[in-house]
C-alpha positions, 0 to 999 in steps of 0.5 A: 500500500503506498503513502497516498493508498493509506492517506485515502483509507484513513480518510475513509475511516474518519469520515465513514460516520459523517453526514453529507454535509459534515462531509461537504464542509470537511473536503471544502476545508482541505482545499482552502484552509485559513478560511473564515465561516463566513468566507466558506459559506459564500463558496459553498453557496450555503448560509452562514448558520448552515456552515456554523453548524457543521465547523462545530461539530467537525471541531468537537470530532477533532478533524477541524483545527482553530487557525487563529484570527483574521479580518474576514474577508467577507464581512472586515469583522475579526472572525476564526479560521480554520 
């Protein structure tokens, strides 16, 4: 098995017992990381409740880190990244 057959069968095992839309924020988050919820929900096309929600409960599962502070890009407001 090589590094990219293992790197894909872990993220198989972390994911299994997640929801689409956990799912849907968790590999938009891989691809764009240091993003506010406000900036992933514009490109997701998804209201910002509906990404808070899922930013949640990916933290409380440890597969989203806090990334610090930053003025969104979106709003100028100081938000978390991730």
């Amino acid at each position: 098995m090589s590094i990219a057959d293992t790197s894909l069968h872990a993220y198989a095992l972390l994911t299994q017992n997640l929801t689409d839309r956990q799912k849907e924020v968790l590999d938009r988050l891989r691809y764009f990381s240091d993003v506010t919820n406000m900036e992933l929900a514009v490109s997701m096309g998804w209201t910002v409740n509906r990404i808070t929600g899922r930013v949640g409960e990916l933290r409380k599962l440890g597969l989203v880190l806090d990334a610090g502070k930053r003025p969104c890009k979106i709003t100028g407001g100081t938000s978390h990244c991730w």
